[in-house]
Backbone bond lengths (Angstrom), bond angles and torsions (degrees), N, CA, C in turn:
res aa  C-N    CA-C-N  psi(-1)  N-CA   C-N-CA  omega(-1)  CA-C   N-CA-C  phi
1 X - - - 1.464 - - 1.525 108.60 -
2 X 1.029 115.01 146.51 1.619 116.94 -155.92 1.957 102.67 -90.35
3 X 0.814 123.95 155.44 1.619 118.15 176.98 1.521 114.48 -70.64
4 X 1.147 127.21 -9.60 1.327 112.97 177.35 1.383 105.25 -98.63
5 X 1.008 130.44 -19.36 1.993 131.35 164.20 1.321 107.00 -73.38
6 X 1.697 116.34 -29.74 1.701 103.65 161.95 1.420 114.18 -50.56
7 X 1.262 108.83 -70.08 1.351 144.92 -161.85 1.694 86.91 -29.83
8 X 1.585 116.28 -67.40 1.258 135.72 -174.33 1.869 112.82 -49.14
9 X 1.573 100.72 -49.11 1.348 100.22 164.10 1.310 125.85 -50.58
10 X 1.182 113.10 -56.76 1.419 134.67 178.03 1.533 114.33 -47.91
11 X 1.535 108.40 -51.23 1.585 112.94 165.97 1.556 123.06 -65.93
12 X 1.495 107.57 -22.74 1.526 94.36 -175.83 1.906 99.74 -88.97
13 X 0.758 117.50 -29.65 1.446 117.67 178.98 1.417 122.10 -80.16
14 X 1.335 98.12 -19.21 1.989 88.37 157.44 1.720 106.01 -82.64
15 X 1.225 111.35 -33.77 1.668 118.88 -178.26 1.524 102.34 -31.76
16 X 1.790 102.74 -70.44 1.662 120.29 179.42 1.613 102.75 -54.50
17 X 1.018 139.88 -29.95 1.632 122.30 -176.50 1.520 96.37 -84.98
18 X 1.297 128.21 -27.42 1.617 123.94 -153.71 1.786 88.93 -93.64
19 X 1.497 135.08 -39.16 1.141 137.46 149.55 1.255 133.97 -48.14
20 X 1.452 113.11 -20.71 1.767 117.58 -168.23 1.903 87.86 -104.95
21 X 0.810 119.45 -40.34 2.049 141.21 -177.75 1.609 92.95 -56.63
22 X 1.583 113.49 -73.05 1.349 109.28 175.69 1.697 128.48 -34.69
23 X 0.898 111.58 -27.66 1.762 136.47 -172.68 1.436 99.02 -95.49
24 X 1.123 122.53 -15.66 1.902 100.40 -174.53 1.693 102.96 79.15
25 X 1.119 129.01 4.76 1.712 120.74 -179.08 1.660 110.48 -105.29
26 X 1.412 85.55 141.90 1.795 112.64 179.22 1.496 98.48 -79.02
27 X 1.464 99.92 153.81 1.458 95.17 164.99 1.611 127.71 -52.70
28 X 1.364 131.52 -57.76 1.149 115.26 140.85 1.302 151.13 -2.10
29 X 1.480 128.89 -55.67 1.565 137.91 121.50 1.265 125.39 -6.96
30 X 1.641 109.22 -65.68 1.650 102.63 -164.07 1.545 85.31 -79.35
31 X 1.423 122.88 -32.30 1.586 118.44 -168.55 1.397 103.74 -49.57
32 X 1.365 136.66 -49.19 1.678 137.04 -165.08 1.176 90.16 -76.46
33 X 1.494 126.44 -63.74 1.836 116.83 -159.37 1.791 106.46 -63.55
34 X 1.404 114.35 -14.11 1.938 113.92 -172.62 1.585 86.42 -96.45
35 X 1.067 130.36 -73.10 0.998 134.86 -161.30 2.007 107.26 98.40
36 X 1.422 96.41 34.63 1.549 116.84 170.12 1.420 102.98 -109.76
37 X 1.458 120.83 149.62 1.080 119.59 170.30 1.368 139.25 -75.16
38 X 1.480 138.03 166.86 1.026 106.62 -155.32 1.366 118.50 -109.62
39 X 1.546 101.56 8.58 1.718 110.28 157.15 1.511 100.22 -81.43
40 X 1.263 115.63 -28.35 2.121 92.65 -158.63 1.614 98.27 -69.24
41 X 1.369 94.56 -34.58 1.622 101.14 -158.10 2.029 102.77 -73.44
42 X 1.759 120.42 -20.90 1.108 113.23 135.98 1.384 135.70 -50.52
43 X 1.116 141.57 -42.23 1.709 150.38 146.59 0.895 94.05 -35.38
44 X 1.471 152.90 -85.73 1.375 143.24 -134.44 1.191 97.30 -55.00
45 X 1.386 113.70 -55.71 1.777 137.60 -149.35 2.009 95.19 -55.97
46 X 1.119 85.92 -62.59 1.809 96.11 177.66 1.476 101.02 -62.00
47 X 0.985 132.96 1.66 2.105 115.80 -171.64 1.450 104.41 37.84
48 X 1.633 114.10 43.85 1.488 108.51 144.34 1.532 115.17 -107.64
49 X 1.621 122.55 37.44 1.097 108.55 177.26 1.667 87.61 -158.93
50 X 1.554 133.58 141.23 1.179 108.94 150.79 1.590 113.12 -106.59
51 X 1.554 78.41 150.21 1.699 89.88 -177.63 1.552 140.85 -61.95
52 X 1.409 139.26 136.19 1.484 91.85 -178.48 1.517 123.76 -105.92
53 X 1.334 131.80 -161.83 1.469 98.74 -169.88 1.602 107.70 -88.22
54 X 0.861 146.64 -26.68 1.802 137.10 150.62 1.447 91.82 -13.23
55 X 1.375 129.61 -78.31 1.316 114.69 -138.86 1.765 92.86 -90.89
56 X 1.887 129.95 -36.37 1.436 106.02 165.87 1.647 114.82 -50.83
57 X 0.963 121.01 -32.38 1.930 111.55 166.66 1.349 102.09 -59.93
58 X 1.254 148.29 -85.71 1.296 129.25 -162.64 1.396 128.19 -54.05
59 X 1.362 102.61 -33.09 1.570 96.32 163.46 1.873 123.57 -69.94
60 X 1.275 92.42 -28.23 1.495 90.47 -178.11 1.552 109.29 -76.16
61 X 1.343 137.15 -11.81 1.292 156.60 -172.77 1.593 103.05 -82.88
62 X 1.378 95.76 -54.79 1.328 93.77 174.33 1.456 133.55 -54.41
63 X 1.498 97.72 -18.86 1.670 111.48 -167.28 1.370 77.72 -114.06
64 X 1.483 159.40 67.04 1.067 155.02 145.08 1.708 111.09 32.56
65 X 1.065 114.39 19.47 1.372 113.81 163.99 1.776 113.47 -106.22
66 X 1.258 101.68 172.69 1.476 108.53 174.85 1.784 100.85 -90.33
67 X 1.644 93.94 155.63 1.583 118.81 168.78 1.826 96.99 -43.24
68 X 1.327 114.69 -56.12 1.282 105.11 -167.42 1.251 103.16 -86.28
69 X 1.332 174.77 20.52 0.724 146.55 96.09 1.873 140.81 -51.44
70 X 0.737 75.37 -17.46 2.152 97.70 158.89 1.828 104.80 -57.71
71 X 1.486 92.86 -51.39 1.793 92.95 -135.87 1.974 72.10 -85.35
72 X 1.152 107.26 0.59 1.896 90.85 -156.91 2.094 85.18 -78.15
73 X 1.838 93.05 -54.77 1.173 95.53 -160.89 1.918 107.84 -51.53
74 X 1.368 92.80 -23.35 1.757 86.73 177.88 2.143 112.52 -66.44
75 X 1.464 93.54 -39.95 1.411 102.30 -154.55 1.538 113.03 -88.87
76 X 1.219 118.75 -10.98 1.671 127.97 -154.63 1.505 110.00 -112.69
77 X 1.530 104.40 116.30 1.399 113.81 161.79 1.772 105.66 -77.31
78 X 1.891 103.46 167.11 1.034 93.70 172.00 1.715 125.45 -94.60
79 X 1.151 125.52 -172.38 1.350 133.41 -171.12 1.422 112.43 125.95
80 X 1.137 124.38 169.22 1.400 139.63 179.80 1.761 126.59 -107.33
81 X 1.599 87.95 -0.78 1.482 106.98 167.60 0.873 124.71 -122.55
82 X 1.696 160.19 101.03 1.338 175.35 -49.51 1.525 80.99 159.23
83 X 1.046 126.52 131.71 1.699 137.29 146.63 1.731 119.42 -117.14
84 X 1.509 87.86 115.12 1.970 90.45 -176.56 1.214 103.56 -8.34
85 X 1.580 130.97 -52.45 1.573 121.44 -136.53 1.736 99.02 -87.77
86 X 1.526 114.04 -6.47 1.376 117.34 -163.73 1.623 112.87 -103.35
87 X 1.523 93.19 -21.87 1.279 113.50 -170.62 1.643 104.38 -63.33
88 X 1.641 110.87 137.46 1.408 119.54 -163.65 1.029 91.53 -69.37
89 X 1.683 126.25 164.51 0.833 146.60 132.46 1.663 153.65 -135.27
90 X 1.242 136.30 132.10 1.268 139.10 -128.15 1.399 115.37 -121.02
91 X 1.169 144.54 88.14 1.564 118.60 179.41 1.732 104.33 -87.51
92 X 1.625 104.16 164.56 1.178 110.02 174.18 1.648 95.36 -94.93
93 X 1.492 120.54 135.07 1.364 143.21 174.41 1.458 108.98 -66.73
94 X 1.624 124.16 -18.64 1.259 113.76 -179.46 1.374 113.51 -140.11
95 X 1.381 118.80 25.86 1.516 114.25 151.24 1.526 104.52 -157.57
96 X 1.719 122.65 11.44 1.075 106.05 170.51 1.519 125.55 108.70
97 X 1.211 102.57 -36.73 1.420 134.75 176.84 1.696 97.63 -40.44
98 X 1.540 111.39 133.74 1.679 121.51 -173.84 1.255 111.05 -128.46
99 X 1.274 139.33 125.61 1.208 121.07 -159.31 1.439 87.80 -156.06
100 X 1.846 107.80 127.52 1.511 120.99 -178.04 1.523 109.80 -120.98
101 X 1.370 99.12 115.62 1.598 119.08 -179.54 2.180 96.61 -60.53
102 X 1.458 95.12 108.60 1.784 84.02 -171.54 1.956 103.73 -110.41
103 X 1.221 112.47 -12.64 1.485 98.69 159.93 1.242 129.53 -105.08
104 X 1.188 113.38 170.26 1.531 118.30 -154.30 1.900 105.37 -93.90
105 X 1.188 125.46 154.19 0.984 148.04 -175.10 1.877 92.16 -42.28
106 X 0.920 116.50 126.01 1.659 114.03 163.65 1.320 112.11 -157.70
107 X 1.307 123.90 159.92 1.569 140.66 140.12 1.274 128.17 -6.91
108 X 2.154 102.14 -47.03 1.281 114.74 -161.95 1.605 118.50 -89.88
109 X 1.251 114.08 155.53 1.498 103.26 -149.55 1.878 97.97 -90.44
110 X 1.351 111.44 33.69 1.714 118.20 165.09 1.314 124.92 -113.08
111 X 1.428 107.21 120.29 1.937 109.27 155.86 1.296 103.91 -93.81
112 X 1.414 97.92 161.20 1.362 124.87 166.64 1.391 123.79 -123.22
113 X 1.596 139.67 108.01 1.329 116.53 -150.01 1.673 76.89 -150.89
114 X 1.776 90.36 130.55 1.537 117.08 169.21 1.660 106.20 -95.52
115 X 1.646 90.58 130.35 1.493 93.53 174.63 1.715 128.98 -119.48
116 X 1.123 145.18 100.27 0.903 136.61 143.82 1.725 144.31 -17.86
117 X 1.415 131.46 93.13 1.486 114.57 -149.70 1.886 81.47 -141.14
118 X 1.401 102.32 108.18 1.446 110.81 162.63 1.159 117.28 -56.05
119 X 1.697 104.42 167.40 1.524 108.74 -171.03 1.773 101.66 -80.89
120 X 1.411 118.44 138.20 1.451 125.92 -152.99 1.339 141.56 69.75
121 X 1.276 93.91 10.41 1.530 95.52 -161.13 1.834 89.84 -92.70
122 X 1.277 110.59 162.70 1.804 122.69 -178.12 1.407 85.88 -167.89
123 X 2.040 100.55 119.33 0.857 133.99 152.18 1.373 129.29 -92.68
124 X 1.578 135.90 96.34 1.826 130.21 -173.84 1.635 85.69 -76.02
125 X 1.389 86.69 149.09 1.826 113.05 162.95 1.751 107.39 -135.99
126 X 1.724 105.63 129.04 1.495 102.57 173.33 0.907 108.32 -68.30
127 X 1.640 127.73 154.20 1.086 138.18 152.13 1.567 114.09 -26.38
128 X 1.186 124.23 -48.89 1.475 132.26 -173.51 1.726 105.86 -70.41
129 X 1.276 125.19 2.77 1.400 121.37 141.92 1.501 118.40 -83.43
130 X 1.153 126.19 13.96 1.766 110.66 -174.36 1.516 85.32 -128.80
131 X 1.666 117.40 6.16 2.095 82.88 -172.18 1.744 94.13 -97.72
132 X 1.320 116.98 160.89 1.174 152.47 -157.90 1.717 103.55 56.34
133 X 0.889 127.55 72.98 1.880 112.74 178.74 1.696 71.40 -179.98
134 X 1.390 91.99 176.43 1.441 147.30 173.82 1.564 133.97 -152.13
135 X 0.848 111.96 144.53 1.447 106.97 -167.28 1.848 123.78 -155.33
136 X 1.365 92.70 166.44 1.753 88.59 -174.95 1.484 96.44 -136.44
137 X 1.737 109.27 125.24 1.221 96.78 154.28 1.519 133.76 -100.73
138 X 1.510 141.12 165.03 1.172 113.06 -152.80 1.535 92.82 -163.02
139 X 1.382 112.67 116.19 2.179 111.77 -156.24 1.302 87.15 -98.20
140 X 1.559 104.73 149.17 1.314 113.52 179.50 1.302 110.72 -113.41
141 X 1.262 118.32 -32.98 1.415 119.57 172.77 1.855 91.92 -149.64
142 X 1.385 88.31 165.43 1.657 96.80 173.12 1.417 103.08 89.77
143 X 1.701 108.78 -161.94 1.577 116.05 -169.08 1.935 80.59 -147.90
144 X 1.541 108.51 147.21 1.014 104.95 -176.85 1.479 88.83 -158.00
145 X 1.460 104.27 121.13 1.733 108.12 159.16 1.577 125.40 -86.41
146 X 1.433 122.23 138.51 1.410 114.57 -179.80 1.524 106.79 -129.27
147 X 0.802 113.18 103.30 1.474 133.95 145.06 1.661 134.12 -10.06
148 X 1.139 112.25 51.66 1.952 102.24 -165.14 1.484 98.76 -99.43
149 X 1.157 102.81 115.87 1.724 117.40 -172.59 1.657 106.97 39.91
150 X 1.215 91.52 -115.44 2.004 93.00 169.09 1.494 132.98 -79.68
151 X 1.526 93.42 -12.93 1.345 105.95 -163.31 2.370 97.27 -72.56
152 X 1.181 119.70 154.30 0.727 115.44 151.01 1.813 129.13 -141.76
153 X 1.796 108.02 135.09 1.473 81.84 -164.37 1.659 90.59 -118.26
154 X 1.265 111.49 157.53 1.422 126.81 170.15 1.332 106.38 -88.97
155 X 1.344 126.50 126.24 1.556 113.30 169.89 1.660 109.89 -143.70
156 X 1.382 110.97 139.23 1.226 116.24 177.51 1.418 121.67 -121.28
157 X 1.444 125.38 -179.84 1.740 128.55 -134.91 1.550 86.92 -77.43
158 X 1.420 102.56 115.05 1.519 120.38 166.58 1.894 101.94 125.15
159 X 1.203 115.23 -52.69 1.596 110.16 157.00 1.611 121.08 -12.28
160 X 1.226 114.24 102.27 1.739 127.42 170.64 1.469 95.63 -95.52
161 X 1.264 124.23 143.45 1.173 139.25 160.04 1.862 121.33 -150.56
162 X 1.355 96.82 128.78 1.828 128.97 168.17 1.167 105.05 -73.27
163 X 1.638 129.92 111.67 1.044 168.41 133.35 2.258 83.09 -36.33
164 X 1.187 87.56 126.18 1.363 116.42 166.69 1.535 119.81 -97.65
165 X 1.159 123.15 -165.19 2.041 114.88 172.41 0.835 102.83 -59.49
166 X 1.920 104.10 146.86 1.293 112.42 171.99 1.672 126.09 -46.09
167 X 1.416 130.99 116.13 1.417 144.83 160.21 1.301 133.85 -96.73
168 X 0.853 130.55 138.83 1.725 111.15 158.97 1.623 134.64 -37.87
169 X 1.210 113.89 115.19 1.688 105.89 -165.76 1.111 114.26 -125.32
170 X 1.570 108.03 148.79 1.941 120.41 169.88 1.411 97.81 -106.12
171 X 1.267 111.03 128.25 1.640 113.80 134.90 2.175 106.93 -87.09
172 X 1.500 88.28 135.10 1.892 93.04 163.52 1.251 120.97 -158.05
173 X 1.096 106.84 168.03 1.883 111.01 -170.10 1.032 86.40 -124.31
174 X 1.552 133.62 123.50 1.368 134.22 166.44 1.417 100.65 -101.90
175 X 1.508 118.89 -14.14 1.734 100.61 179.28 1.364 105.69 -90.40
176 X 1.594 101.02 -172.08 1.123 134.70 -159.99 1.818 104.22 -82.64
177 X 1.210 110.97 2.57 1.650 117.73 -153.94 1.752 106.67 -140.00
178 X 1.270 109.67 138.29 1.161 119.35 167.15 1.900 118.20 -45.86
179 X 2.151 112.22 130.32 1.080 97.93 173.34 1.197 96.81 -123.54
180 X 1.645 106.42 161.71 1.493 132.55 -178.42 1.042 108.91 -119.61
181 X 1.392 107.41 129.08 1.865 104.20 173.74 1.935 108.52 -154.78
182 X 1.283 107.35 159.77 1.350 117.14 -165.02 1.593 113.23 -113.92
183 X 0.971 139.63 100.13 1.453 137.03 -165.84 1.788 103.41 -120.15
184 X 1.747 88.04 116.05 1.301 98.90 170.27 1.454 119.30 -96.38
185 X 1.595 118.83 129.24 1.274 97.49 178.08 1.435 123.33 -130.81
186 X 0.835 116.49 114.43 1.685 127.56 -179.06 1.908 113.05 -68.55
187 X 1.285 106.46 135.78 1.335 109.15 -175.80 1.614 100.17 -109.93
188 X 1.330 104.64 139.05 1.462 118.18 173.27 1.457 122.01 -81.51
189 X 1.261 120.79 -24.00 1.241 139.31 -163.07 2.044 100.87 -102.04
């Protein structure tokens, strides 16, 4: 594993102790409100494990923030200019999933996060990643189905879509082909 995906491990798992610490909660704590255990969610903490995003969504749920805002406060220097080459980046360890933090640290209550989602890959998100935020997803290339509770929508390259109340969610690639997609997300809080 290369040192700058340590580095990244290492940063997102002090993030979750410096977030779970802020709150007054034991490991135990975030363990009942994530519904992660309370050794893995020790591993994370140390960056002897990376996480994948199933479980950075539940932990970030738990802390009433969004996935992207978790991974920002882990990943983001400051400035007002993000340069492709600076811009974080994340793979998921168990389906592949790549996901590049593409705006820059600000005030304003928006991320912007490019995602990478191989062909087969299905990502679930709890409901408890969509409460306080809003969001748009928006395919850039590819075909990508999303999952909002029952609802299911098919969407292809140019398809924007509004995330409704928080639900239980899939991202998936049922084709044969790499998908790209752009998710803006606005925080309510």
């Amino acid at each position: 594993m290369s040192t700058k995906l340590d580095n990244l491990d290492q940063r997102i798992g002090a993030r979750i102790r410096t977030e779970r610490e802020a709150r007054r909660w034991s490991l135990s704590d975030l363990a009942e409100k994530s519904g992660v255990s309370r050794a893995m969610i020790h591993k994370i903490e140390r960056g002897d494990s990376s996480p994948t995003a199933t479980l950075l969504a539940r932990l970030s749920g738990a802390f009433s923030l969004s996935m992207s805002t978790l991974m920002a406060r882990a990943e983001m220097q400051e400035g007002r200019l993000l340069r492709r080459t600076d811009q974080p980046v994340w793979t998921d360890p168990q389906s592949g999933y790549v996901r590049r933090h593409v705006s820059p640290r600000s005030d304003l209550p928006l991320d912007l996060v490019h995602v990478e989602l191989p062909p087969g890959a299905e990502i679930p998100m709890p409901a408890s990643a969509y409460a306080f935020m809003r969001q748009l997803i928006w395919v850039l290339s590819g075909s990508l189905v999303f999952l909002e509770g029952s609802t299911r929508h098919e969407m292809e390259e140019g398809d924007c879509l509004e995330l409704g109340p928080p639900s239980d969610c899939v991202f998936k690639n049922e084709s044969a082909a790499p998908c790209t997609y752009a998710v803006a997300v606005l925080s309510n809080s």
